[in-house]
Each structure stands twice: as structure tokens, then as C-alpha cells.
N, C-alpha and C positions, 0 to 999 in steps of 0.2 A: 443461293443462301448457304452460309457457311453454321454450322451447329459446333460448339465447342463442348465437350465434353471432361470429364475429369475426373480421376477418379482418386475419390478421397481416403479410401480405402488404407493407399502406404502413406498419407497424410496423419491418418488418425491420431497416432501416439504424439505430434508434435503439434508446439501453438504459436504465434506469431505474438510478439511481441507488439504493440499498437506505439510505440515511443521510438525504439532505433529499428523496426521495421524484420530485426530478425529472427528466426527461428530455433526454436529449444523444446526437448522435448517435456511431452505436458504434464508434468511433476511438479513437486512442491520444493522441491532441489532450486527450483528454477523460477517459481511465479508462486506470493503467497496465495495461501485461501481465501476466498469468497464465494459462500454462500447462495449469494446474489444471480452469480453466471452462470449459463448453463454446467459450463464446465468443472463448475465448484472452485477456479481458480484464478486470479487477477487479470486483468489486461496487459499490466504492463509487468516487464519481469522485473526480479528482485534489483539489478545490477541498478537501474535506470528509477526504481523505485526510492531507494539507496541513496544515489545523487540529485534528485530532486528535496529529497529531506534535509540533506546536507548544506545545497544550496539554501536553499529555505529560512534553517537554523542562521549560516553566516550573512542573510540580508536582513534577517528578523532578529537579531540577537537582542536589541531593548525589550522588544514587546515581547519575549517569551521570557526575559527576566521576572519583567511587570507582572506576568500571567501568574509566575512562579509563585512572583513574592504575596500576589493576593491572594493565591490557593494556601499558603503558607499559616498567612494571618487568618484567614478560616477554618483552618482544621486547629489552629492555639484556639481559637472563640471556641470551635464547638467542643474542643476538651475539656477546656474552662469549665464549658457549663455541665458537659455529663461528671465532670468530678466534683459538682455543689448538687446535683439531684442522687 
């Protein structure tokens, strides 16, 4: 029986990316903030964060129009109305 050991130790200061699988050290330079994770820092880094949003925007371009324009026409109504109270 074979026992693998490892030590995490020169590991610590860097974090693995969960998206293109590589490694960056574990800053904010490099993965944004979350709260959420132990680490206080994203899963995936900024670069690959980045290109999913981008991609995202250039497949979704109507529907975040749409999103825009009805966030739009809600903030005229509710001006509308605090400037009659």
C-alpha cells in the first residue's frame, strides 16, 4: 500500500483556477473577492471570468437590451412619482 503525501505548505500562497485548470498566486491581482469561500477569493480567475462575461453579453445582446430598457422605464416611473410627493 502506497500513502501519498503532500505538502501544502509551498502550495499555500497559490490557487488553481477551476475554469483553465491553472495556477496563480492567491491575490486579488488575480481572482476577485468572495466572501463565500474559504479563501475569501473566486474560483475562477479574473482572465476566464472576463471571457465568460464577454461571451455572455455577445450571445445575449437583445435580452440585456430589453433588461436595460425596462430598468430604464422604472427608474423614469419612480422619479415621476417622488417628484409629485
Amino acid at each position: 500500500m502506497c500513502i501519498l503525501t503532500i505538502d501544502f505548505s509551498a502550495v499555500k500562497d497559490y490557487k488553481l483556477c477551476s475554469k483553465c485548470n491553472r495556477v496563480f498566486p492567491e491575490t486579488t491581482e488575480y481572482f476577485h473577492r468572495n466572501k463565500i469561500t474559504l479563501s475569501g477569493l473566486a474560483n475562477k480567475c479574473k482572465k476566464c471570468i472576463a471571457e465568460y462575461r464577454k461571451k455572455y453579453r455577445e450571445e445575449n445582446k437583445e435580452k440585456i437590451r430589453e433588461k436595460r430598457k425596462k430598468k430604464r422605464e422604472e427608474l423614469k416611473k419612480a422619479q415621476k412619482i417622488s417628484l409629485i410627493l
